[in-house]
C-alpha positions as MATLAB code, in Angstrom:
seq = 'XXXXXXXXXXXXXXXXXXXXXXXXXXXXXXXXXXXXXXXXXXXXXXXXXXXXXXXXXXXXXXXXXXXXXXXXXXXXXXXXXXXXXXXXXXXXXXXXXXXXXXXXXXXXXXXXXXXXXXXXXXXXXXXXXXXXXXXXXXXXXXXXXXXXXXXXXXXXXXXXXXXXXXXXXXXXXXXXXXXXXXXXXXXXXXXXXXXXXXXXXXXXXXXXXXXXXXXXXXXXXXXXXXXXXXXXXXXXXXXXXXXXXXXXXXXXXXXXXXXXXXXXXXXXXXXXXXXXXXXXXXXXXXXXXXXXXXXXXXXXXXXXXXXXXXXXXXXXXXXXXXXXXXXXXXXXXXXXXXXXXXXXXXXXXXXXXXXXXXXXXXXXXXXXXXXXXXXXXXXXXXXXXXXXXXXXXXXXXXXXXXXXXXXXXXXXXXXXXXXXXXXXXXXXXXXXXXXXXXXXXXXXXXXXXXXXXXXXXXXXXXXXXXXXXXXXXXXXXXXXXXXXXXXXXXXXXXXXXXXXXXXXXXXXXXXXXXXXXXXXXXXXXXXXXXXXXXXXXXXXXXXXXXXXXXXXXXXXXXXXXXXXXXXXXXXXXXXXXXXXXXXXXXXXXXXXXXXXXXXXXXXXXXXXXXXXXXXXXXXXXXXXXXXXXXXXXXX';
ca = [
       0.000    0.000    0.000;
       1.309    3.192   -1.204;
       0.868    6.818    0.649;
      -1.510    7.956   -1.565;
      -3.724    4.843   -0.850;
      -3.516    5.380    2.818;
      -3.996    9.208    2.145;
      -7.531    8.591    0.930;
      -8.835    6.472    4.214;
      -9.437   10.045    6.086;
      -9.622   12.097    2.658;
     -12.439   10.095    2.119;
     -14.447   11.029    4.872;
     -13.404   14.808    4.207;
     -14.663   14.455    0.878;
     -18.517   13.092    2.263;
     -17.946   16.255    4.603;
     -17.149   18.658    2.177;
     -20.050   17.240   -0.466;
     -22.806   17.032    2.141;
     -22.546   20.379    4.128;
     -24.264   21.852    1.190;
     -27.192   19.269    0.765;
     -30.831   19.691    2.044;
     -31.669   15.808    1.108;
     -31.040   13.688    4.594;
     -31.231   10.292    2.618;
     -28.712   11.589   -0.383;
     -25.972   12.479    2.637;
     -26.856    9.476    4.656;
     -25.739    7.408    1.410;
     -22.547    9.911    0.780;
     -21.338    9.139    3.944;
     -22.099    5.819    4.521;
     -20.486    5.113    0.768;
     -17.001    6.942    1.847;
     -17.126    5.387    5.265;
     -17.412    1.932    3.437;
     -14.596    2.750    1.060;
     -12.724    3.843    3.945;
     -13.087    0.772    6.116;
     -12.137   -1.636    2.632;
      -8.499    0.388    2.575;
      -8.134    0.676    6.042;
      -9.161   -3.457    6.424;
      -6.190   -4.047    3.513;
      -3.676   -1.314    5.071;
      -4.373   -3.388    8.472;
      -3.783   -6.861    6.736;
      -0.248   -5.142    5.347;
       0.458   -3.786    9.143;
      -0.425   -7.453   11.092;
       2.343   -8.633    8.695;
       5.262   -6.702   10.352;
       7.456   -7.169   13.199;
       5.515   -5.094   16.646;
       8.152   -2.154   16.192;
       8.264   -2.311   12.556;
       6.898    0.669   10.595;
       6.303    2.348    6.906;
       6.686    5.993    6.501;
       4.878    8.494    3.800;
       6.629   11.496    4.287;
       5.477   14.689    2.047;
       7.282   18.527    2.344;
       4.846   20.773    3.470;
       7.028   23.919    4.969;
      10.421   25.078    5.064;
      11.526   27.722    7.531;
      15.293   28.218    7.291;
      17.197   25.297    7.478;
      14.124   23.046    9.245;
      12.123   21.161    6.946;
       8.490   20.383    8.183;
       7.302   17.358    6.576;
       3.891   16.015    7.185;
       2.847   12.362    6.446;
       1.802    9.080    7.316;
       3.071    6.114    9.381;
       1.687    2.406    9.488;
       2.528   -0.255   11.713;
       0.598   -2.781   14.020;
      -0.404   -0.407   16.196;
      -2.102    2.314   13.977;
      -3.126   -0.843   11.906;
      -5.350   -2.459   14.669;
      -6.720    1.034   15.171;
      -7.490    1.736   11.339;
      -9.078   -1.550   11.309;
     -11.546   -0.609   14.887;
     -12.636    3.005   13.826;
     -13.565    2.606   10.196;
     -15.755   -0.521   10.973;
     -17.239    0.443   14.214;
     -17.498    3.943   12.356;
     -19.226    2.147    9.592;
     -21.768    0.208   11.889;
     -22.496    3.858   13.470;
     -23.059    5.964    9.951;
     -25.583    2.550    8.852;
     -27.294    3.136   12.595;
     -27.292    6.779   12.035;
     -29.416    6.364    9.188;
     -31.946    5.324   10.969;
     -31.768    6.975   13.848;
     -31.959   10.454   12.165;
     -34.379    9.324    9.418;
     -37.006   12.162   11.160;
     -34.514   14.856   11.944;
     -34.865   17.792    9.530;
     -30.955   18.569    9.775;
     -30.018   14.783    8.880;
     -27.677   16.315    6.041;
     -25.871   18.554    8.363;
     -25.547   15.766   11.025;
     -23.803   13.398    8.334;
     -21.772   16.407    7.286;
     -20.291   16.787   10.929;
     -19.825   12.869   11.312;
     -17.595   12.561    8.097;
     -15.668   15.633    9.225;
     -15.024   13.481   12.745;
     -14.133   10.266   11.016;
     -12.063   12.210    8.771;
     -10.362   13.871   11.454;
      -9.799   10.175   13.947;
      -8.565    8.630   11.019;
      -5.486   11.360    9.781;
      -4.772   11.525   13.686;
      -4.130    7.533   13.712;
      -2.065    7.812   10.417;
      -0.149   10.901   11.614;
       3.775   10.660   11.019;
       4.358   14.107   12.845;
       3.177   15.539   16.092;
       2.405   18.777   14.265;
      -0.297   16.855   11.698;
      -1.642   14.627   14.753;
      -2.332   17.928   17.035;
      -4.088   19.073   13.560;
      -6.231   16.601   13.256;
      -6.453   16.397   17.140;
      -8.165   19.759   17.026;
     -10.471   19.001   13.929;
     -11.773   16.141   16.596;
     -12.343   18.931   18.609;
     -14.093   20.790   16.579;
     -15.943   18.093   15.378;
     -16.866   16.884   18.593;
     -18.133   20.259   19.943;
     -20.520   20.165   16.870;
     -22.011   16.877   17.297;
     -22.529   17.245   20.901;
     -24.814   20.331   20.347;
     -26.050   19.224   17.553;
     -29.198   19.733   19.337;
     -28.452   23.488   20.255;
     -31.982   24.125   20.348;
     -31.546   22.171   24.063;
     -29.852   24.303   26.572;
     -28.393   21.268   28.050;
     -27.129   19.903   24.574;
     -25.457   23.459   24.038;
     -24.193   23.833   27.676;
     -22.569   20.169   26.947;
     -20.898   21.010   23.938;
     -19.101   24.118   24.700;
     -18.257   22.089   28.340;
     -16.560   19.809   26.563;
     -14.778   22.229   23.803;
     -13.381   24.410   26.933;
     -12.348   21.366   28.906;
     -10.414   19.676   26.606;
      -8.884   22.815   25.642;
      -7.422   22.843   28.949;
      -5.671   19.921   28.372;
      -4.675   20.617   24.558;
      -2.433   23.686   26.168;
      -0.402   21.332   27.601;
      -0.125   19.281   24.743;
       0.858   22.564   22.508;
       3.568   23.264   25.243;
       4.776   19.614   25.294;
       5.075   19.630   21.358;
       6.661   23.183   21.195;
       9.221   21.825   23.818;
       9.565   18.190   22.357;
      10.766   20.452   18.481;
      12.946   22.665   20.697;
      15.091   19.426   22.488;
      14.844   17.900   19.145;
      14.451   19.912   16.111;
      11.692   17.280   14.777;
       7.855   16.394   15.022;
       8.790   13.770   12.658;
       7.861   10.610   14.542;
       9.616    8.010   12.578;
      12.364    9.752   10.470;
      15.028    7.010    9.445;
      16.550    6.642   12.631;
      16.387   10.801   13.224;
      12.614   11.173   14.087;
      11.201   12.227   17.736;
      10.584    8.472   19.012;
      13.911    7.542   17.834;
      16.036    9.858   19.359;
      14.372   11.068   22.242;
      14.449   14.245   23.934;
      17.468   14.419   26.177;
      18.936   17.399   28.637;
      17.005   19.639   31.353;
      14.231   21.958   30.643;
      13.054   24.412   33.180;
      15.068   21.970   35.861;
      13.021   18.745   34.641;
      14.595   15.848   32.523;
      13.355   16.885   29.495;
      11.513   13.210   28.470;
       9.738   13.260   31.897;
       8.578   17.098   31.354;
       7.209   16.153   27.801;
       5.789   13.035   28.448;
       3.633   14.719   31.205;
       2.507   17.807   28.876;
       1.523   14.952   26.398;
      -0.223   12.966   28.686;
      -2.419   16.353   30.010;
      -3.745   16.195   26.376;
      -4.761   12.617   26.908;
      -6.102   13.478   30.012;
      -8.485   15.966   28.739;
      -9.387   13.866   25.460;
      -9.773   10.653   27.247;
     -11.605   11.841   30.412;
      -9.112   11.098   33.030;
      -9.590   12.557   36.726;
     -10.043   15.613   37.017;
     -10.585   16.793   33.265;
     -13.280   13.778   32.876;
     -16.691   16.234   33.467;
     -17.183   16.932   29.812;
     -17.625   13.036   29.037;
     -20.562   12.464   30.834;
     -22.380   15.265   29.817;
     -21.589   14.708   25.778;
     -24.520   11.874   26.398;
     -26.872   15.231   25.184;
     -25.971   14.953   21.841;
     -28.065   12.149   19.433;
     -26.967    8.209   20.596;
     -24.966    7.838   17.667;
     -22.377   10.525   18.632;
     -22.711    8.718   22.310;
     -21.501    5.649   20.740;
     -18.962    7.541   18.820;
     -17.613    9.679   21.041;
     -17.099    6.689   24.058;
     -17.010    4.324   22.611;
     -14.259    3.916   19.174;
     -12.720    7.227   18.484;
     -12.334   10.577   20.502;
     -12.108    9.141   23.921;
      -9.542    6.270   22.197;
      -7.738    9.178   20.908;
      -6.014   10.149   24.105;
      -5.043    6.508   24.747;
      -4.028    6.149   21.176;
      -1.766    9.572   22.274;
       0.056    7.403   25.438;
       0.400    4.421   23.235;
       2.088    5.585   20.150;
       4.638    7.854   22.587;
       4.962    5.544   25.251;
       8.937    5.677   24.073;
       8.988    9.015   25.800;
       6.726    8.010   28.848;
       9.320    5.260   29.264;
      12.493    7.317   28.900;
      10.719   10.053   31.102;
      10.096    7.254   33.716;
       6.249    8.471   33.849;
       4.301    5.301   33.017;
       3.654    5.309   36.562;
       1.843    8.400   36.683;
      -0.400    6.984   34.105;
      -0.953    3.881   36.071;
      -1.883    5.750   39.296;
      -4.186    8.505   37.495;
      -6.224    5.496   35.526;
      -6.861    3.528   38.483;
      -8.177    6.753   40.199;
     -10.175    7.762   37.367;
     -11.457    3.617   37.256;
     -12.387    3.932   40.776;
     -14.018    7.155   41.200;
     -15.203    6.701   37.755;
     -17.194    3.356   38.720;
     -18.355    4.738   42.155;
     -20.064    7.551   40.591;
     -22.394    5.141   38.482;
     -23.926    3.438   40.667;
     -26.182    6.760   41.847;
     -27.391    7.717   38.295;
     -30.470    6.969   36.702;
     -29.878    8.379   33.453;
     -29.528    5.570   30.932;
     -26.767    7.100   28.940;
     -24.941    8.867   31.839;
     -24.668    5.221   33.684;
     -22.436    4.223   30.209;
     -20.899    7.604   29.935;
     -19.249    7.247   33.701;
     -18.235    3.397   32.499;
     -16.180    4.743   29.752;
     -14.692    6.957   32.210;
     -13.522    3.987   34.335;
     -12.895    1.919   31.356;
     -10.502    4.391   29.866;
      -8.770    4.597   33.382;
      -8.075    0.824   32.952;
      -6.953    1.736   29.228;
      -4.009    4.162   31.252;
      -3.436    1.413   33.853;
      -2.800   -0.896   31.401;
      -0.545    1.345   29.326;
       1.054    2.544   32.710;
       1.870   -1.307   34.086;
       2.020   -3.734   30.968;
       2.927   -1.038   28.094;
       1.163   -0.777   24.485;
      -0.402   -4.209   24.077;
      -2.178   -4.968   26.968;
      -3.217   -1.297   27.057;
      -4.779   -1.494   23.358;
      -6.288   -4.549   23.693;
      -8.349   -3.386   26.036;
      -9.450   -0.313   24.126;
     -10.308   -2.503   20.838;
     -12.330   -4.749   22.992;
     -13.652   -2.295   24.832;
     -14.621    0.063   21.442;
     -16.805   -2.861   20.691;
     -18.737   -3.693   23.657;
     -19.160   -0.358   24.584;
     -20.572    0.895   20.779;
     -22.866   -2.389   21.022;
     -23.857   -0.702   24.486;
     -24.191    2.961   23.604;
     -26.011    2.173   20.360;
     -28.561   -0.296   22.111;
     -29.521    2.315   24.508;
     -29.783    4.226   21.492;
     -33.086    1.320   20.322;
     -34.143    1.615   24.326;
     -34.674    4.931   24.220;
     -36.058    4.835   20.697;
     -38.280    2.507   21.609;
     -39.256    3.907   24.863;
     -40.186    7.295   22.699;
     -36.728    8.974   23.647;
     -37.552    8.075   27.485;
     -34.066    8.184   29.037;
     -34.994    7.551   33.303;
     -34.087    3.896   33.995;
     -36.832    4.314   36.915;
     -39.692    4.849   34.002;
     -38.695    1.573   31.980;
     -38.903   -1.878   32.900;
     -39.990   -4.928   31.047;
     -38.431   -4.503   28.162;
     -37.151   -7.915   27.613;
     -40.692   -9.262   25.366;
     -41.521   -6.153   23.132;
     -37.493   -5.567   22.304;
     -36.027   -8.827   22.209;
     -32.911   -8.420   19.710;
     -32.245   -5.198   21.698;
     -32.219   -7.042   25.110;
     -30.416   -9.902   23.730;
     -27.546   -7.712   22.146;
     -27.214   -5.232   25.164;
     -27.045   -8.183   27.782;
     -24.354   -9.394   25.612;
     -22.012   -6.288   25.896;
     -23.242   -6.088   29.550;
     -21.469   -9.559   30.152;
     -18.442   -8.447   28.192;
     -18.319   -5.026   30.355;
     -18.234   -6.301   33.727;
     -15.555   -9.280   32.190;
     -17.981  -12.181   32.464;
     -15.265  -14.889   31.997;
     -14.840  -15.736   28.316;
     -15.797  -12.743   26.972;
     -13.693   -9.949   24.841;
     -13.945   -7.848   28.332;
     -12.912  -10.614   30.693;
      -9.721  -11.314   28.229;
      -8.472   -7.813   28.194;
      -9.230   -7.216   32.020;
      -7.536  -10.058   32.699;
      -3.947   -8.410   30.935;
      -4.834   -5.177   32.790;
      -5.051   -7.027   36.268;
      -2.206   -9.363   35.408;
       0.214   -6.572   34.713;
      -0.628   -4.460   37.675;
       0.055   -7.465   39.986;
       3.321   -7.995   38.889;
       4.544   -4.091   38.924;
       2.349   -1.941   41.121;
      -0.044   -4.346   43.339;
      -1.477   -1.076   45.105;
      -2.903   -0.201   41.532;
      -4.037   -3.918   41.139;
      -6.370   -3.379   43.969;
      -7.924   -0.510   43.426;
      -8.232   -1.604   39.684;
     -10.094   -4.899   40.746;
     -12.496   -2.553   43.059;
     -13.571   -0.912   39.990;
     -14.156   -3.803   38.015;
     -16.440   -4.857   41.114;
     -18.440   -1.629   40.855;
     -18.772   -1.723   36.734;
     -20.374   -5.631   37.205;
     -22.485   -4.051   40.473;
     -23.612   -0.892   38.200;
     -24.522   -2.891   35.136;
     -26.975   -5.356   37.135;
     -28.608   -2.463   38.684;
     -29.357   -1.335   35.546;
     -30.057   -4.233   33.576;
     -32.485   -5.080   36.682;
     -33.982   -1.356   36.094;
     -34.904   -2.047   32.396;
     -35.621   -5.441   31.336;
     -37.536   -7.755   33.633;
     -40.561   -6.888   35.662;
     -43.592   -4.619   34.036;
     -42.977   -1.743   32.208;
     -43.390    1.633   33.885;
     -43.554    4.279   31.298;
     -46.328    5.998   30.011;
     -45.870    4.448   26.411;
     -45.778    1.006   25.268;
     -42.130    0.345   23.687;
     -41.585   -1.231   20.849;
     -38.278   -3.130   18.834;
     -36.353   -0.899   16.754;
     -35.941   -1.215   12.877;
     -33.720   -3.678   11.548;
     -31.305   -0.999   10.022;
     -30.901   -0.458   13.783;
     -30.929   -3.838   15.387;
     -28.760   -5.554   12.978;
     -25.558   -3.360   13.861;
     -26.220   -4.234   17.304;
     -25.928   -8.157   16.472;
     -22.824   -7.792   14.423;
     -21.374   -5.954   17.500;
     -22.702   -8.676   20.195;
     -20.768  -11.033   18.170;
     -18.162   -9.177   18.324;
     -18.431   -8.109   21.951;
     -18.672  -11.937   23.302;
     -15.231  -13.595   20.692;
     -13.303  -10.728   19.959;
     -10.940  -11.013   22.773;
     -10.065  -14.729   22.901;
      -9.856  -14.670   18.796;
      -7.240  -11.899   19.241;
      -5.361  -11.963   22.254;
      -2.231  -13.614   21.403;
      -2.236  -11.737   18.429;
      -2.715   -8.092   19.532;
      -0.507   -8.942   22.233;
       2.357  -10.431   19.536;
       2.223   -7.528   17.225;
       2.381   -4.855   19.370;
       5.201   -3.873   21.964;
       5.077   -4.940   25.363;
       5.073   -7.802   27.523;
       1.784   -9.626   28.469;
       2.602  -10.827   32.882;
       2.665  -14.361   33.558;
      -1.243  -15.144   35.241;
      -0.742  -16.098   38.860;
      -3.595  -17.763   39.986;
      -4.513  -14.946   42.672;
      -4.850  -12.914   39.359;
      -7.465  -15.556   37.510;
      -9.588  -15.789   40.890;
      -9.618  -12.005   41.857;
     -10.750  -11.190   38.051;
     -13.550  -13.952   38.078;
     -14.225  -13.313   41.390;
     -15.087   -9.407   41.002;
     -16.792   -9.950   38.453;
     -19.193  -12.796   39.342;
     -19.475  -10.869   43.308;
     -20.467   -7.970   41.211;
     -23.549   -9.482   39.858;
     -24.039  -11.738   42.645;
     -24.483   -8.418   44.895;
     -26.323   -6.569   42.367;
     -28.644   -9.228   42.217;
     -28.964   -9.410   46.272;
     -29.302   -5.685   46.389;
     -32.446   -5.281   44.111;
     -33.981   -8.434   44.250;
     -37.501   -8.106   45.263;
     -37.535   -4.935   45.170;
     -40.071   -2.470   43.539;
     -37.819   -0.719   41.220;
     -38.421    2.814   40.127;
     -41.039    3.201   42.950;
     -38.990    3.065   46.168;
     -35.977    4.549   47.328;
     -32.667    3.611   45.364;
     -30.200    1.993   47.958;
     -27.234    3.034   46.081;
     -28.454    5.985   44.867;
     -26.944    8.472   48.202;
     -26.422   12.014   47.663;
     -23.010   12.094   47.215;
     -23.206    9.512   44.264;
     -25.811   11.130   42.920;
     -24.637   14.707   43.211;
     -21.591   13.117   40.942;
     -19.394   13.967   44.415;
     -20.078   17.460   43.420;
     -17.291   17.820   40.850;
     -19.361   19.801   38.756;
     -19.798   22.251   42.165;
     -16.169   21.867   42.800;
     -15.763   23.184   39.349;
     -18.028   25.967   39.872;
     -16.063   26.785   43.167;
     -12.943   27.202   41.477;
     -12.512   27.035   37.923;
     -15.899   29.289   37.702;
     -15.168   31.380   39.578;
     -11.354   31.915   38.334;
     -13.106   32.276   34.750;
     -15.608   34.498   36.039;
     -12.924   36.990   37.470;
     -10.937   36.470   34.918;
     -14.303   37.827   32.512;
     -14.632   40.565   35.167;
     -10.828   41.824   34.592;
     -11.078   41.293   30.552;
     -13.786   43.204   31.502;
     -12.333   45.842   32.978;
      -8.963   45.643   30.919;
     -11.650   46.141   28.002;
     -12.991   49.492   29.532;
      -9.400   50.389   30.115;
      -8.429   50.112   26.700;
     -11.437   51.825   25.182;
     -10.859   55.065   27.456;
      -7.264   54.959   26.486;
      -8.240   54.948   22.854;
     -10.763   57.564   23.617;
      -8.256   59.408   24.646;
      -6.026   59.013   22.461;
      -8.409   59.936   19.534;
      -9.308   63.251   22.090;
      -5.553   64.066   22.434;
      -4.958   63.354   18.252;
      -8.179   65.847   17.480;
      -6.986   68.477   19.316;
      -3.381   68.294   18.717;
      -4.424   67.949   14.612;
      -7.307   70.709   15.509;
      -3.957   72.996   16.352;
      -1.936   72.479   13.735;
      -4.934   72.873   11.502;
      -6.159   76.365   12.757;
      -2.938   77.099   13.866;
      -0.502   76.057   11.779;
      -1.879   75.448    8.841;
      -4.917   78.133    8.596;
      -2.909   81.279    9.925;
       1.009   80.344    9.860;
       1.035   78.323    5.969;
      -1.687   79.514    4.444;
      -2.541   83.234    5.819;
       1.685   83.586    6.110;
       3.032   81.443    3.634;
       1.218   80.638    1.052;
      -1.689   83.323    1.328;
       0.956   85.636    1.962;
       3.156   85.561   -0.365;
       0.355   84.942   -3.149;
      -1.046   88.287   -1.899;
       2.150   90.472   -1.935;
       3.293   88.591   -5.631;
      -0.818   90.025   -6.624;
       0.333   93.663   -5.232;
       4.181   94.005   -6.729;
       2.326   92.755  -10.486;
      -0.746   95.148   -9.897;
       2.161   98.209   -9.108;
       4.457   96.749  -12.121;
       1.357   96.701  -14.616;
       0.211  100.838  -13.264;
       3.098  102.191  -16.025;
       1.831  100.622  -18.756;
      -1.224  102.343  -19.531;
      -0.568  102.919  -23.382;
       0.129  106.463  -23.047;
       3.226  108.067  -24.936;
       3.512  110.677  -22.494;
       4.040  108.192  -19.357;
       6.516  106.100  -20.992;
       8.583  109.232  -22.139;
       8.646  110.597  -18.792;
      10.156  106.966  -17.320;
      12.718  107.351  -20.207;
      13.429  110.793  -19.409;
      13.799  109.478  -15.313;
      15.808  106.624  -16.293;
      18.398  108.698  -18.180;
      18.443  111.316  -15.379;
      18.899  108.299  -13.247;
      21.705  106.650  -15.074;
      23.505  109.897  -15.452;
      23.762  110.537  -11.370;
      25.094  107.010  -11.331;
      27.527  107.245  -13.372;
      28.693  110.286  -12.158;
      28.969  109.028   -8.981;
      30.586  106.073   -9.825;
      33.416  108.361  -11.238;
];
């Protein structure tokens, strides 16, 4: 595969964006889309089968000039190797399954063009960010995820909580993006390239070496990186944007948490963990992933909001992402996120039919017997339930497994803490399972199963959900760098063991009791309240931007009375040099002047000739008289 091949998976995309901003027809840019998202996935599916061919740190660059700014050439281009491979291969088909669900999940929304048009521009954006050879082009396409991102959220602007959500999370993750600006400005000053893999002279091949501002400059770097993952991945304490991106439509849920902008910061960690390593950092990553997992997990077991219950799950499932990456390295870390990208889209999306179904009814305490009129739906989303909370022998249980099996042989502090999250995802899930399916339903309508152009993505992705991880678990953990631990047998029982307790307690918890109706026994204030983060925010970070509005503010008014003045000062200063400078001194002077005595001396010349003989013969008879004293005298 050449670079212009790989070139066209996210040009592709761009090209479905750029085509279908201008289209009124929903259907016509449904089929756009879906049509380059299809050829998309067929070159990234043959780019992957060229990748899973190579050696784990093997690579092929694409390198193009783009700028030249004295002697530094900035190149921009592509890479592919296993890594980026496996991730080609995950966001064009779960991308895929999403633009096909799309289709009929926006088949009554008047904007359905405009959505489409926003989706390409995000796939376009994920996918150049994967292929990225340069930091410069991966923070590009970083940002156009962004942007992206912030659109789809508030798609539905015309909901103050949609638009609230979208600029949350566009100001939030620009938080974190600052740092990763900083950490690339300092990684081209320590190295003089962005180029990633440069023949032996790129970034992750030689490394940033000396002190900057009294830090070893890998450690410094790797930790401005890693505040960009934190903000694009939802990590502790940048993670309050993720929940609340659950306002935009359920396909840009599923999406957003599930295969692409949340992967993006783990993708980040993963493909410049040679730094994190170098900077002796990975165990900051470890220790700020099992916090997230933890808190993450704790938090989701006092919502009721259907969505919100999986938007806090991909909050602790990305912290296990950063554990794994922090204790085990790249492939134990990205198994888990390719696993987890397809349980967690099957999830997202078949809330997606609930809440269809349940005409766009979101409360888990107003649903309930769901399990006869939605069958496929309950079916599929039981089956990435199981592979959430690691039901042994699913693609969940496989990758936890790693995660676990790493952090007990390198940090068994983390191991714990990770294990009591993966206790309170299998606790959370049961609760809500228990909420929706069995028992009568409690809603004011009667639900109903979804279309088939929604239900059948969700079977392709159940399938995928329950074999994925035992199909590709030796090789995702061949191909790409890293060691897999050796499984101890505490490690096999405490993984089985959380996750069977989980649902055993669950079960014990809520059994027999008359859900929706009666008080919530997990549901305390503090869980509920989201342990007041969002207050916490408001505390600090509100009111540091609203002070920092009220002295823009005032630095504003400053400014404009300091122009004022100086356009007061300018008039009268030009006022003075017009009235008195140029008015009485150049013209009435000067000019005026001069014109006025040069009129007088020709008016007085012009008196003696008045065409009388007499006059001129009496000047002739004076100028001789004249010339004869002078001459005289001058003898």
């Amino acid at each position: 595969m050449n670079g212009i091949t790989l070139a066209l998976i996210p040009l592709l995309p761009l090209l479905a964006a750029t085509l279908t901003c201008g289209l009124q027809n929903g259907r016509r840019a449904a089929a756009l889309a879906i049509a380059a998202m299809l050829g998309s996935c067929g070159l990234a599916l043959a780019a992957f089968n060229q990748a899973w061919g190579m050696e784990p740190n093997e690579h092929t660059t694409f390198d193009i000039p783009w700028l030249t700014v004295g002697d530094t050439a900035i190149p921009l281009g592509f890479v592919l190797d296993p890594l980026n491979g496996a991730m080609l291969a995950m966001v064009t088909f779960i991308g895929l399954l999403i633009f096909i669900y799309s289709a009929g999940y926006m088949k009554d929304d008047r904007r359905m063009a405009r959505f489409f048009c926003y989706l390409s521009l995000f796939a376009a954006g994920m996918l150049g960010l994967v292929l990225a050879n340069s930091l410069l082009l991966l923070f590009m396409c970083w940002e156009i995820v962004g942007l992206a991102s912030y659109l789809l959220i508030s798609f539905w602007f015309h909901k103050p909580e949609a638009a609230a959500a979208g600029k949350k999370a566009f100001i939030v993750t620009r938080i974190g993006d600052l740092g990763f600006l900083i950490g690339i400005l300092l990684a081209f000053k320590t190295t003089g390239t962005l180029t990633l893999y440069d023949g032996g002279q790129g970034l992750l091949e030689t490394l940033p070496t000396g002190m900057v501002w009294g830090m070893q400059a890998s450690g410094l770097i790797s930790l401005l990186l890693f505040m960009g993952a934190v903000g694009k991945s939802g990590q502790l304490p940048l993670h309050v944007w993720l929940p609340d991106a659950m306002e935009g439509p359920t396909p840009v849920s599923a999406l957003i948490h599930a295969a692409t902008m949340v992967a993006a910061g783990v993708f980040l960690v993963a493909r410049t963990i040679p730094i994190f390593e170098a900077g002796g950092t990975l165990p900051v990553v470890a220790w700020v992933g099992a916090i997230t997992a933890l808190v993450a997990a704790f938090i989701a077991l006092g919502q009721y909001d259907l969505k919100r219950i999986l938007a806090y799950s991909t909050v602790s499932q990305l912290g296990l992402m950063m554990v794994g990456l922090g204790v085990a390295g790249v492939s134990v870390g990205m198994f888990h996120l390719l696993t987890h990208a397809f349980f967690k889209a099957l999830l997202f999306l078949g809330a997606g039919s609930i809440i269809h179904g349940c005409h766009e009814e979101q409360d888990i305490r107003k649903m309930g017997g769901l399990a006869k009129p939605m069958p496929v739906t309950t079916i599929a989303y039981l089956c990435g339930t199981l592979a959430l909370v690691a039901f042994p022998f699913t693609s969940g249980f496989f990758s936890k497994d790693e995660i676990l099996a790493g952090a007990w042989a390198t940090n068994q502090p983390v191991f714990w803490i990770a294990a009591a999250a993966s206790l309170l995802t299998a606790l959370y899930m049961t609760r809500q399972c228990l909420y929706v399916f069995p028992g009568a339903h409690r809603g004011e309508h009667i639900p109903h199963e979804s279309p088939r152009i929604m239900t059948v993505p969700l079977v392709i992705l159940a399938l995928f959900a329950l074999g994925l991880g035992g199909f590709a678990k030796d090789g995702v953990l061949d191909k790409l760098p890293g060691e897999a631990a050796q499984h101890e047998t505490i490690v096999i029982a405490v993984s089985m063991a959380v996750a069977l307790g989980g649902i055993a307690l669950g079960w014990l918890i809520y059994r027999g009791r008359a859900l929706g109706q009666e008080a919530d026994p997990l549901a305390v204030t503090p869980l509920v309240r989201k342990l007041w983060f969002d207050e916490l925010y408001a505390a600090t970070v509100g009111r540091l931007w609203a002070l920092a509005i009220v002295i823009a503010e005032q630095l504003n008014e400053l400014l404009l009375f300091v122009r004022d003045l100086v356009v007061l000062l300018a008039d009268r200063i030009g006022n003075a040099f017009a009235i008195g400078g140029d008015r009485k001194l150049i013209d009435t002077l000067a000019f005026d002047g001069m014109c006025n005595w040069l009129r007088s001396a020709g008016h007085a010349v012009t008196r003696p000739q008045n065409g009388f003989l007499p006059g001129y013969l009496r000047l002739i008879a004076l100028g001789a008289v004249a010339l004869g004293v002078l001459v005289s005298w001058m003898k």
